[in-house]
C-alpha positions as CSV (number, residue, x, y, z in Angstrom):
1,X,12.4,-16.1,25.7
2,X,10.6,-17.7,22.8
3,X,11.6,-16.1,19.5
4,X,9.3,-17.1,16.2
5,X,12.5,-17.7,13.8
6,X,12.9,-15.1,11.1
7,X,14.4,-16.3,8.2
8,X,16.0,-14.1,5.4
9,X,12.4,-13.8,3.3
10,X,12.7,-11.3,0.7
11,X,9.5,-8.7,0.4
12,X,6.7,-10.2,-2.3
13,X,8.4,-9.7,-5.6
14,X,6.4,-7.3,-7.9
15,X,6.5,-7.3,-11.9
16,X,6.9,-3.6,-11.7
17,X,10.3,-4.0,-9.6
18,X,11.5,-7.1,-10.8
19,X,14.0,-7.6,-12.9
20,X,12.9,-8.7,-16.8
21,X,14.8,-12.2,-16.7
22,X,13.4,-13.5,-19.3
23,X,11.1,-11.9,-22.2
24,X,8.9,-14.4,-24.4
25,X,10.0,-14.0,-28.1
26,X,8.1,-13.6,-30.7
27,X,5.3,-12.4,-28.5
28,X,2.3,-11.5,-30.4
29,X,0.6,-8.1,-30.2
30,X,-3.1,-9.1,-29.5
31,X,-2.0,-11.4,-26.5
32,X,0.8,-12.1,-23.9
33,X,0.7,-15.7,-24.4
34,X,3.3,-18.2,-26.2
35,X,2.8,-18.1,-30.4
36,X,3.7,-21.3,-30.2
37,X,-0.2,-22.2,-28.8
38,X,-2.0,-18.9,-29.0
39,X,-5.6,-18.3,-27.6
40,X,-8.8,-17.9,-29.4
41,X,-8.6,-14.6,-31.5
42,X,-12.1,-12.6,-31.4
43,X,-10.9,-10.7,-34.5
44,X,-9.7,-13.6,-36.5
45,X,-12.2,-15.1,-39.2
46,X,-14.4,-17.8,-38.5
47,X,-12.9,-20.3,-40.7
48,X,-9.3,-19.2,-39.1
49,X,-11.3,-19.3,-35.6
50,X,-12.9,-22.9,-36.4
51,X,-8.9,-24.0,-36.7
52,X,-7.7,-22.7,-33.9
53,X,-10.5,-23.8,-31.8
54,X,-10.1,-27.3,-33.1
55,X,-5.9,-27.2,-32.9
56,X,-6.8,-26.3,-29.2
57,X,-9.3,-29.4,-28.5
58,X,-6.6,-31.6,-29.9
59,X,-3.6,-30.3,-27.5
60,X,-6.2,-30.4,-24.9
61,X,-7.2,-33.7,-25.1
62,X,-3.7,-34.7,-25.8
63,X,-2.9,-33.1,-22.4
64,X,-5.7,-35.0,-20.6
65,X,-4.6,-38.3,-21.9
66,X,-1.0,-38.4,-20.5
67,X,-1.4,-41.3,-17.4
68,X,1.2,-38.9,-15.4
69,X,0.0,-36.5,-12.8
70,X,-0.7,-33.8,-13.7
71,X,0.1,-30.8,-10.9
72,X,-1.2,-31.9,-7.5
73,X,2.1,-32.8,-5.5
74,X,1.4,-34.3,-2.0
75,X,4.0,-33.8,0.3
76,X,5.9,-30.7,2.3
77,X,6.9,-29.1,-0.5
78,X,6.1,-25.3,-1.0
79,X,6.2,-25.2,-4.5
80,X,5.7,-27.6,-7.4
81,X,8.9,-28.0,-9.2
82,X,9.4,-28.0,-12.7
83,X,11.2,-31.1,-12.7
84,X,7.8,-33.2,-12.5
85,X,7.1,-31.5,-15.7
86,X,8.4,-34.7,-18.3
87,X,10.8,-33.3,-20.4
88,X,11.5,-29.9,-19.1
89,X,14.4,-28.2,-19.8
90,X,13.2,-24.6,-18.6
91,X,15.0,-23.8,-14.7
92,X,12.3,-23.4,-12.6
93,X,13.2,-19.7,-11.4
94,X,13.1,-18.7,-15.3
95,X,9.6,-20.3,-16.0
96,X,8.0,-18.8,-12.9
97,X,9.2,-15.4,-13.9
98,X,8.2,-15.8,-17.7
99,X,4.6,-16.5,-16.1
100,X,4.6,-14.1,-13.7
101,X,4.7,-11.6,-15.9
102,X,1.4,-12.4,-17.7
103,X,-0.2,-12.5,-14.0
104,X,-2.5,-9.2,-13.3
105,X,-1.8,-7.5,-10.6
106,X,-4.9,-4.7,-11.2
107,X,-7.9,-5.1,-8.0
108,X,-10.6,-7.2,-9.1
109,X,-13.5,-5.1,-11.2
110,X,-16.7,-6.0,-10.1
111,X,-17.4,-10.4,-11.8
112,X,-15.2,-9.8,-14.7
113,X,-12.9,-12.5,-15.0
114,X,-9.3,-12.2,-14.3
115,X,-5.8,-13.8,-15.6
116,X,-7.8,-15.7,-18.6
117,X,-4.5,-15.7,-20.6
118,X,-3.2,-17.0,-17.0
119,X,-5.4,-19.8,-16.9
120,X,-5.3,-20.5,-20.8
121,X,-1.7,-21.4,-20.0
122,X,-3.3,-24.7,-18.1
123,X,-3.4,-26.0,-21.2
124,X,-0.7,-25.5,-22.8
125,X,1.8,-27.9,-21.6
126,X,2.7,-29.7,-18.5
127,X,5.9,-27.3,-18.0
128,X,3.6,-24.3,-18.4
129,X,0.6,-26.0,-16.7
130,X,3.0,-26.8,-13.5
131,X,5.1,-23.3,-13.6
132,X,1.2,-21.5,-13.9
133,X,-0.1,-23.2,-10.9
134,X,3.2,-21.5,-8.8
135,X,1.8,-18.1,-10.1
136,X,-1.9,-18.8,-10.0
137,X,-1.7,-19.6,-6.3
138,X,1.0,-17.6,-4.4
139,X,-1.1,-14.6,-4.5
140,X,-4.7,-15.0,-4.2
141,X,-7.6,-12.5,-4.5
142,X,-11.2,-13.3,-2.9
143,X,-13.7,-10.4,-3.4
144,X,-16.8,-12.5,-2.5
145,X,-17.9,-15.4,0.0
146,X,-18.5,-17.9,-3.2
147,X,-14.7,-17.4,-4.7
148,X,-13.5,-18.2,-1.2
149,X,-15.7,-21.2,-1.0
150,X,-14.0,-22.5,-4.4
151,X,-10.6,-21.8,-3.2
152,X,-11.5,-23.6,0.0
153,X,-12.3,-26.7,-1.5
154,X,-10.0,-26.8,-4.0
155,X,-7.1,-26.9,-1.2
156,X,-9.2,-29.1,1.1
157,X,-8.7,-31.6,-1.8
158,X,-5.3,-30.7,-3.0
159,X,-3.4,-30.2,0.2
160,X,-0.1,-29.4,-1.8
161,X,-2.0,-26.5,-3.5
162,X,-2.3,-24.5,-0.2
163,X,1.3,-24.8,0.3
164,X,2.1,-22.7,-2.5
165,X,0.2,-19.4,-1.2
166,X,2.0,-16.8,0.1
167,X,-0.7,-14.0,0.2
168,X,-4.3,-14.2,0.8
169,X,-5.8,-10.8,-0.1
170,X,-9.6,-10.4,1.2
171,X,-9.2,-6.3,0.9
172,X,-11.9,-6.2,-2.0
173,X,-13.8,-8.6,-0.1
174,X,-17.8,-7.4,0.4
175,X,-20.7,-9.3,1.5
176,X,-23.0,-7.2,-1.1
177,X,-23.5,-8.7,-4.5
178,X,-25.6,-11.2,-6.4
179,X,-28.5,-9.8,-4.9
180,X,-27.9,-10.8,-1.7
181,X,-27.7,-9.0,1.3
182,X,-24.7,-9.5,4.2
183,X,-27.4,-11.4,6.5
184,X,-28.2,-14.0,3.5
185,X,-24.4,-14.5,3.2
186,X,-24.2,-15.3,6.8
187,X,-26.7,-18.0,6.6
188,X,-24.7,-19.3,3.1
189,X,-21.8,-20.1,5.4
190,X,-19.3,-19.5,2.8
191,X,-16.9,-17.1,4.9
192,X,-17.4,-17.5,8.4
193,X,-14.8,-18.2,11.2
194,X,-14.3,-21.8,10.7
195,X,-14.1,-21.6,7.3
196,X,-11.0,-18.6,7.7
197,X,-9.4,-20.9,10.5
198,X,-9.2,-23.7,7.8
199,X,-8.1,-21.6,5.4
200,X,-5.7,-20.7,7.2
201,X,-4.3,-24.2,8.7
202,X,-4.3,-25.2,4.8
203,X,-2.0,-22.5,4.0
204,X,1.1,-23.4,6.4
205,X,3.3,-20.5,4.5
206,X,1.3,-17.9,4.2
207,X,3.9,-15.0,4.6
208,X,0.8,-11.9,4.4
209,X,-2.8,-11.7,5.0
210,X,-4.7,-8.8,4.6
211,X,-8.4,-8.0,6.1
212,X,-11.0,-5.8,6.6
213,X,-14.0,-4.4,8.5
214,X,-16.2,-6.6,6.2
215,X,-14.7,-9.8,7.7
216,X,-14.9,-8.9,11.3
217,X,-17.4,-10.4,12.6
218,X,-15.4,-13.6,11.5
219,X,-12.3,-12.8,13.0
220,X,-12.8,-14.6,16.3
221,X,-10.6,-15.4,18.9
222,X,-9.6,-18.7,16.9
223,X,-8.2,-16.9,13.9
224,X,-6.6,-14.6,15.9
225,X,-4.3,-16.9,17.9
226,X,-3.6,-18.5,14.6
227,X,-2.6,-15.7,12.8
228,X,-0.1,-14.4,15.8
229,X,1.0,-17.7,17.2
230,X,0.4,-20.9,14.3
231,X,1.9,-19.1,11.2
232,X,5.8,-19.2,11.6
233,X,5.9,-17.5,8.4
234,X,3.7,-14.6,8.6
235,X,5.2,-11.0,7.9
236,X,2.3,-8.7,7.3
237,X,-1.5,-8.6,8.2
238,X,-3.7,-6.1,7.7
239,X,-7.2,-5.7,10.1
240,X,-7.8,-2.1,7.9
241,X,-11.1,-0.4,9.7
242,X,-12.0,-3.8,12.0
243,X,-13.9,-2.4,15.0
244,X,-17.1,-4.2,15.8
245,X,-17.3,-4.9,19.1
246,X,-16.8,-8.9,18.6
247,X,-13.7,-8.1,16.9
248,X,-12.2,-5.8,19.9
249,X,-12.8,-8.3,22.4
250,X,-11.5,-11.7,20.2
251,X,-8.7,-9.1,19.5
252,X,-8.5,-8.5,23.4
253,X,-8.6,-12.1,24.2
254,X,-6.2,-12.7,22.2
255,X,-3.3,-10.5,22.4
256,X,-3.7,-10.7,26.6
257,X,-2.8,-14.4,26.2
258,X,0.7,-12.9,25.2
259,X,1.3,-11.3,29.0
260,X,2.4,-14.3,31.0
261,X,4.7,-16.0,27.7
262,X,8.3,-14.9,27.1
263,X,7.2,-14.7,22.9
264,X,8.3,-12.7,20.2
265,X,6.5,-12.0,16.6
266,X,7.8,-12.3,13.3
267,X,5.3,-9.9,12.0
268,X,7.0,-7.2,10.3
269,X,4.0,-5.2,8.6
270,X,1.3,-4.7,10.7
271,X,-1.7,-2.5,9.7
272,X,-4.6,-1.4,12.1
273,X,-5.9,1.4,10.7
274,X,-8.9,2.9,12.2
275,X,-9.5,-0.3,14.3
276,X,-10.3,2.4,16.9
277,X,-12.3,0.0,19.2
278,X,-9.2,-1.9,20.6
279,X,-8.2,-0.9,23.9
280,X,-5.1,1.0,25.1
281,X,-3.8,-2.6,27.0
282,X,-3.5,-4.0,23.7
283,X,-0.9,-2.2,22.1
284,X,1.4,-2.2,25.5
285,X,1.1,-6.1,25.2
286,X,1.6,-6.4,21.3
287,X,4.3,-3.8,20.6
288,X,6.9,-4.9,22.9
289,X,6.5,-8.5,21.1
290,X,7.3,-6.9,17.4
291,X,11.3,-6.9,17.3
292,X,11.1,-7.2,14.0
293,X,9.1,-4.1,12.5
294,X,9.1,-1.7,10.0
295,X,6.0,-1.1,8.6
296,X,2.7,0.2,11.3
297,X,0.0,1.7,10.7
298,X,-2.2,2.4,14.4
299,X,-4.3,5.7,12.2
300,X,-7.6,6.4,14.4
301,X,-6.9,4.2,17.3
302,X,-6.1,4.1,21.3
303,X,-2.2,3.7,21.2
304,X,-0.9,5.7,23.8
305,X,3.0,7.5,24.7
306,X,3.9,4.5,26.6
307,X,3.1,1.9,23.9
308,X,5.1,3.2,21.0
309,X,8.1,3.6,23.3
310,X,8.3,-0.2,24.4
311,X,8.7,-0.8,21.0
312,X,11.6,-3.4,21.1
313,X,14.8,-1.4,19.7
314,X,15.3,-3.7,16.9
315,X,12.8,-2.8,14.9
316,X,13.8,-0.5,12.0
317,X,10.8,1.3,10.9
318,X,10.6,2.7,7.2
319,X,6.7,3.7,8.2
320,X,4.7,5.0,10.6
321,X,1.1,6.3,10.9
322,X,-0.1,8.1,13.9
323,X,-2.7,10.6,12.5
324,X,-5.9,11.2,14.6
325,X,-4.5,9.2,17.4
326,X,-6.0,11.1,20.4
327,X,-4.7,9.1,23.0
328,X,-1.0,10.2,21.9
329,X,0.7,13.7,23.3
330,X,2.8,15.5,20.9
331,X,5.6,15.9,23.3
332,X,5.6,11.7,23.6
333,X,5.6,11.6,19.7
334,X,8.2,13.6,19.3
335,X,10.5,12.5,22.3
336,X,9.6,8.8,20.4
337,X,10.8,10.4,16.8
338,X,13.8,11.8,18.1
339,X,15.1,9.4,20.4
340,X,14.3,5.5,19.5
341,X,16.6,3.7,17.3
342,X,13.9,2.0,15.6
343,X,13.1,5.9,13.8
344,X,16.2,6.6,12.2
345,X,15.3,5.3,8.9
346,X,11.6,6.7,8.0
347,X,9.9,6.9,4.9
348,X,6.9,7.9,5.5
349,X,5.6,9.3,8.3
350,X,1.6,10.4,9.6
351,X,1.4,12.6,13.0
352,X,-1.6,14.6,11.9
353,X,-4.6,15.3,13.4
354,X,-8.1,16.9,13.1
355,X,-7.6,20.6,15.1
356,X,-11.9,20.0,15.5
357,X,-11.1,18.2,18.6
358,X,-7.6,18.0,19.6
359,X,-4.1,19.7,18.3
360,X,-1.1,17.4,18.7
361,X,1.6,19.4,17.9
362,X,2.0,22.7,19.3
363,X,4.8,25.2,18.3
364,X,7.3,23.3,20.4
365,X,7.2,20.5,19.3
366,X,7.2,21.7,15.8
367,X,10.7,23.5,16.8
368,X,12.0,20.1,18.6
369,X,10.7,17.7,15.8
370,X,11.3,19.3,12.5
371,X,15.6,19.8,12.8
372,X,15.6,15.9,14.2
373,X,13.8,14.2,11.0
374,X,15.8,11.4,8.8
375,X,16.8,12.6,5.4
376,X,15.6,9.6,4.2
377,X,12.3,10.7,4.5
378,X,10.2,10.9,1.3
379,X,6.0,11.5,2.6
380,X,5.7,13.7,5.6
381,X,1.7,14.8,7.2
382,X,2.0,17.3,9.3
383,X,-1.6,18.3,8.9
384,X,-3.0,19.9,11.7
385,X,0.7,21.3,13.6
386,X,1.1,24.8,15.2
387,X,3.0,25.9,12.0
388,X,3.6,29.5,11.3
389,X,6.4,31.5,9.3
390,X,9.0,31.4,11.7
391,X,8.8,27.5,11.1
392,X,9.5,28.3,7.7
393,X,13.6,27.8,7.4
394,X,12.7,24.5,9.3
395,X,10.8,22.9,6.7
396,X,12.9,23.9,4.0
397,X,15.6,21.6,4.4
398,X,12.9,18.8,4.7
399,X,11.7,19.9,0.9
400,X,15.0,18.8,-0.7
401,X,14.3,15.1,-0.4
402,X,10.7,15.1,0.7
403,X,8.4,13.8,-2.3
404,X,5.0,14.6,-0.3
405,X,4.3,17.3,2.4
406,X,1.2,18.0,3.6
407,X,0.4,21.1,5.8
408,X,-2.8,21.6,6.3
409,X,-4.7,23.2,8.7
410,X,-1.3,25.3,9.2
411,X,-1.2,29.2,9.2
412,X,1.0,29.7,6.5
413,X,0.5,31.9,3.8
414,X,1.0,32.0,-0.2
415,X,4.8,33.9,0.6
416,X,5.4,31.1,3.0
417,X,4.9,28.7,0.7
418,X,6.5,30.4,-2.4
419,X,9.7,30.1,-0.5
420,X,10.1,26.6,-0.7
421,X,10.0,26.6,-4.7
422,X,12.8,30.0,-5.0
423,X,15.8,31.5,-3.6
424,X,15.0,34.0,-0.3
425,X,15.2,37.4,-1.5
426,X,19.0,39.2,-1.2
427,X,19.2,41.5,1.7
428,X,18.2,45.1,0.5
429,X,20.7,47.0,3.2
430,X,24.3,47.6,1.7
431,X,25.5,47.1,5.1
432,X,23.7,43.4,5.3
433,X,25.2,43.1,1.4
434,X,28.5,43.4,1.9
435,X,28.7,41.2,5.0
436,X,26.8,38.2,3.5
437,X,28.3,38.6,-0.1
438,X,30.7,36.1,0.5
439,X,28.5,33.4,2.1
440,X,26.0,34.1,-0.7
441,X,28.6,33.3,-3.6
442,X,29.5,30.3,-1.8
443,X,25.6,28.7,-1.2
444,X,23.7,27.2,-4.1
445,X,20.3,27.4,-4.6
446,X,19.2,23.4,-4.4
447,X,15.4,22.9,-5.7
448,X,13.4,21.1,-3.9
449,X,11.9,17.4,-4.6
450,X,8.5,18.1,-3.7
451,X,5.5,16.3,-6.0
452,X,2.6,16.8,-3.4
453,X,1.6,19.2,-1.3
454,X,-1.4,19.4,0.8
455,X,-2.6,22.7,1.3
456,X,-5.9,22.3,2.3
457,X,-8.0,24.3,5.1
458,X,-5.3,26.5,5.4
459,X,-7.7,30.5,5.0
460,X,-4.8,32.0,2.5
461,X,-5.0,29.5,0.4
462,X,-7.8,30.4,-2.3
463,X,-8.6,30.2,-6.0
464,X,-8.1,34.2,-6.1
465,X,-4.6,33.7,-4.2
466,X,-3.8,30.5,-6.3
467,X,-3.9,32.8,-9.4
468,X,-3.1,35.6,-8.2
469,X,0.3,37.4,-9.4
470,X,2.6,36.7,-6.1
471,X,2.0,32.8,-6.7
472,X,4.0,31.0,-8.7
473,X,3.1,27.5,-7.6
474,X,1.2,26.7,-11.1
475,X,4.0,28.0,-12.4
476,X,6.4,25.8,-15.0
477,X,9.9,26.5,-12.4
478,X,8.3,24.7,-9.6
479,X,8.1,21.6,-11.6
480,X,8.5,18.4,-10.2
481,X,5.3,20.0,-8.3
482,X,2.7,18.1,-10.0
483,X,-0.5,17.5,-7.4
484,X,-2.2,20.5,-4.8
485,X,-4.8,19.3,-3.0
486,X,-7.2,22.2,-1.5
487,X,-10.2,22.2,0.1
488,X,-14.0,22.0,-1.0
489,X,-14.3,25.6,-1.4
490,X,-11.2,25.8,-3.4
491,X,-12.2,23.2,-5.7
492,X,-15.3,24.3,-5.7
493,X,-14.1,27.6,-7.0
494,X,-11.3,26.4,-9.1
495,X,-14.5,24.2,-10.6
496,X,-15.8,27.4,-12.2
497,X,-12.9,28.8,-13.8
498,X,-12.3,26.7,-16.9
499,X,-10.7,28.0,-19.2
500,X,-8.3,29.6,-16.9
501,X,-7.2,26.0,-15.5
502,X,-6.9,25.4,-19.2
503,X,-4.1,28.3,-20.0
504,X,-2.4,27.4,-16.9
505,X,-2.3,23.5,-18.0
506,X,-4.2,22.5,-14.5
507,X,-7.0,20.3,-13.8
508,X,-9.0,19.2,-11.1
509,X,-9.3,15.9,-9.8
510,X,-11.9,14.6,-7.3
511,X,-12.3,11.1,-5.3
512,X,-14.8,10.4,-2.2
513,X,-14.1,13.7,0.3
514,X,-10.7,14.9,-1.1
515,X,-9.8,16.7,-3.9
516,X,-6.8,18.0,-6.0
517,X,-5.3,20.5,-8.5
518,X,-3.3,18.4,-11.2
519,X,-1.0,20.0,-13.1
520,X,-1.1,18.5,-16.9
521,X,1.1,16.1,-18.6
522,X,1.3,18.2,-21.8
523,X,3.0,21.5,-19.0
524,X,6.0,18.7,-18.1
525,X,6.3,17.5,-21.2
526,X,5.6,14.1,-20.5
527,X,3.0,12.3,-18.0
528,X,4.7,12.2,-14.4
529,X,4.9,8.3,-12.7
530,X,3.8,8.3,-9.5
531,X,5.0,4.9,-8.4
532,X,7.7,4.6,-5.9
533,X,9.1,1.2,-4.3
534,X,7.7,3.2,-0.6
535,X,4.5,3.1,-2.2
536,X,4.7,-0.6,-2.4
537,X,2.2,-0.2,-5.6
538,X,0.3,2.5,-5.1
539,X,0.9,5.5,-7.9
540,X,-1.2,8.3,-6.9
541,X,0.0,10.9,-4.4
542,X,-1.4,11.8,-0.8
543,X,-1.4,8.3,0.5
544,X,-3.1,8.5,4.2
545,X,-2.6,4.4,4.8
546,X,0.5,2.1,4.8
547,X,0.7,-0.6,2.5
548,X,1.7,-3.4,4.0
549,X,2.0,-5.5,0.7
550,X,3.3,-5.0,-2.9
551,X,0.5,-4.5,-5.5
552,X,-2.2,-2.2,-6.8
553,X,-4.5,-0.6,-4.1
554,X,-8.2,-0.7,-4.5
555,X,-11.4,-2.1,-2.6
556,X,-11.7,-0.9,0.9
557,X,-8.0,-0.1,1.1
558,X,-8.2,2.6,-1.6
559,X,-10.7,3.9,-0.2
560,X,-8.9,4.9,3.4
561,X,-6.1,5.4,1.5
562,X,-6.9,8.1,-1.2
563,X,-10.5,9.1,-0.6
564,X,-11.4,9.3,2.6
């Protein structure tokens, strides 16, 4: 069998999990950059602004007069070392750090430009310029067909430049702007499939590429093929929402290639959310060719029992999205959660479903699957499940290291869910007393770790019930509780009551279809952090899409994620 090699590559390090190795002294307050060459200062006074300007032309034109290359390295290298740089003395892991960390790492907003005090950093010096142009390429951002063009040529002339990138993010990419309209930016032929197939031959160690339903019209067979089988070095790819039907059938094409060669993958991350147009076959070919897993993401789309159990047993999943899968039963999903090596380790972890046109999990399963779930679980949906009060002391030992739990569509009511945040009630019989007095000295009330819960479309659940006296989820002791998201009508209610959410330190929050009950940062005496390293970058709760790269979440990918 043919195995792509899978060398020891670290996940794509982020500023907000790094370590500070270095910190720029002296750092002025009005910009990240050096003091030692500062950039124009908009509050400065002219005069003072005339001076800096002109101390800038000078080092500038100083820079372009040196007869040494400047940056563009030919060769096989991955990565421009410092020691081109004449006269460094900075080790080249310190300077990319000290870089990185004036690098944004926020989605693109609308044509504003990004990184300027990146780019100003061009100019500085040639140790700067050649530790910058590490940074500037290893993670690059296209939201529109005329950035990509720019990129293209630029690495179509400098050849070393593409070996640098690691991550090509088209996630924010859309066909709609600068008053044109997605048929003129066809006939532009900025982004089309021959353009992505040389991008992609230019960028030999590429380790993640992440795409969308805007680009699938230009994912043909071509790209595919090179994506699976001509990038060694690939660990995550994203096709989020791809499902045109040119897409399904170069998709088709090219995973049935794989049936007749002994070939494994080195993906590890692989995201198909609601690519729901890809055929059953698909996923029994691809899955078995995976041994190297942990992160999928099949939301919305055909994968059936038998796929998800050839998944090779070397794969060590941390997360796994399922919801609104129809083609799934809940007795193979939970037979798959309970029994497959690759499970043991879950972070996260989607089986929901829309109880409109199918349930998956009825109350057996719920009894099977519930006792059998990984403590190192943090984000469990369970939206949708045959769950009821007996299934109560089930769940409870899941909300002592679960961070998210969402239940809707259940048919629990406000008591069921009080019990999670306080002790169960002591027996009232002296008989029952004096039998469990011992065992009730001896166990300790533990509190549960719950910062989300989903409660939405579940009948009990109301704005009168919410504030009623029996609840005491607003309340201060169920802190670290901090986000309840309810349905339109609860909101809706909730919406017209505000100066009660204001004595009970509550607000609401709304994005696209979903909403949420927030309680304030003023109540926990301190604004709450959302981000956690299974989050991979995202900070808000209720995440209903895997991340399949470090970094901030937005475009296309925020949107299935948080609002839709």
């Amino acid at each position: 069998m043919i195995t792509v090699p899978d060398p020891d590559l670290s996940p794509v390090p982020s500023r907000y999990y790094a370590a500070d190795f270095y910190k720029l002294t002296n750092r002025r307050a009005s910009s990240p950059l050096s003091p030692d060459f500062p950039p124009l200062d908009r509050d400065v006074p002219a005069r003072a602004a005339a001076n800096q300007r002109s101390a800038y032309i000078s080092d500038r034109r100083a820079f372009e007069s040196n007869d040494a290359p400047l940056c563009v390295v030919q060769g096989p290298s991955s990565k421009f070392s410092l020691r081109h740089a004449a006269g460094s003395s900075v080790k080249e892991e310190t300077g990319d750090e000290i870089i990185a960390q004036l690098a944004l790492d926020s989605p693109p907003a609308g044509y504003t430009p990004r990184n300027v005090d990146l780019i100003s950093c061009l100019l500085t010096s040639r140790t700067i310029h050649v530790a910058t142009i590490n940074t500037l390429y290893s993670h690059i951002t296209v939201p529109h067909s005329s950035i990509f063009s720019k990129f293209l040529a630029r690495i179509a002339e400098y050849p070393g430049l593409g070996t640098i990138v690691k991550r090509m993010d088209l996630s924010h990419f859309t066909s709609i702007g600068l008053g044109r309209s997605r048929q003129v930016n066809s006939e532009v032929q900025n982004m089309t499939s021959r353009t992505l197939l040389k991008c992609l031959e230019l960028t030999p160690a590429i380790q993640e590429v992440l795409l969308q339903e805007n680009l699938d019209d230009d994912i043909d067979e071509h790209v595919l093929c090179k994506l699976f089988y001509g990038l060694p070095q690939l660990r995550a790819v994203d096709f989020c929402a791809s499902s045109s039907k040119p897409f399904a059938e170069s998709f088709t094409s090219a995973i049935t290639s794989l049936i007749d060669a002994p070939m494994n993958l080195g993906i590890r991350r692989l995201g198909l959310h609601e690519c729901f147009t890809l055929p059953s076959s698909v996923f029994e070919i691809l899955l078995p060719r995976l041994p190297y897993l942990t992160h999928l993401d099949v939301a919305h789309t055909r994968i059936t029992d038998n796929a998800l159990a050839s998944l090779p047993e070397s794969a060590s999943l941390s997360h796994l999205n399922l919801g609104r899968c129809t083609q799934i039963t809940g007795r193979g999903v939970v037979d798959f959660l309970i029994s497959h090596p690759a499970t043991k380790d879950l972070v996260f972890l989607n089986i929901s479903c829309d109880i409109a046109r199918y349930r998956l999990l009825w109350e057996a399963d719920v009894e099977r699957l519930l006792p059998a779930l990984p403590s190192s679980l943090r984000s469990l949906n369970l939206n949708g499940a045959k769950i009821r009060r007996p299934h109560v002391p089930l769940l409870l030992p899941l909300t002592k290291h679960l961070e998210e739990l969402s239940l809707a569509s259940t048919e629990l009511s406000m008591q069921d869910i009080n019990a999670f945040f306080r002790p169960a009630t002591p027996p009232s019989s002296p008989l029952c007393e004096a039998i469990d007095a011992e065992k009730a000295a001896s166990e300790t009330w533990v509190p549960p770790t719950l910062h989300y819960l989903d409660l939405s479309s579940i009948p009990t659940i109301t704005q009168s019930s919410l504030f009623g006296s029996s609840c005491i989820l607003l309340s201060p002791d169920t802190a670290p509780l901090e986000v309840i998201e309810l349905g339109d009508k609860a909101i809706s209610s909730l919406r017209e009551c505000p100066n009660t959410n204001k004595r009970l330190g509550w607000v609401i929050k709304e994005l696209g279809r979903r909403g949420w009950y927030v309680r304030g940062s003023h109540t926990t005496g301190g604004s709450q952090n959302g981000r956690r390293s299974w989050k991979m970058g995202a900070m808000w709760w209720g995440m209903r899409k895997c991340p399949v790269a470090w970094g901030e979440v937005g475009g296309l990918y925020g949107h299935y994620m948080f609002k839709k």
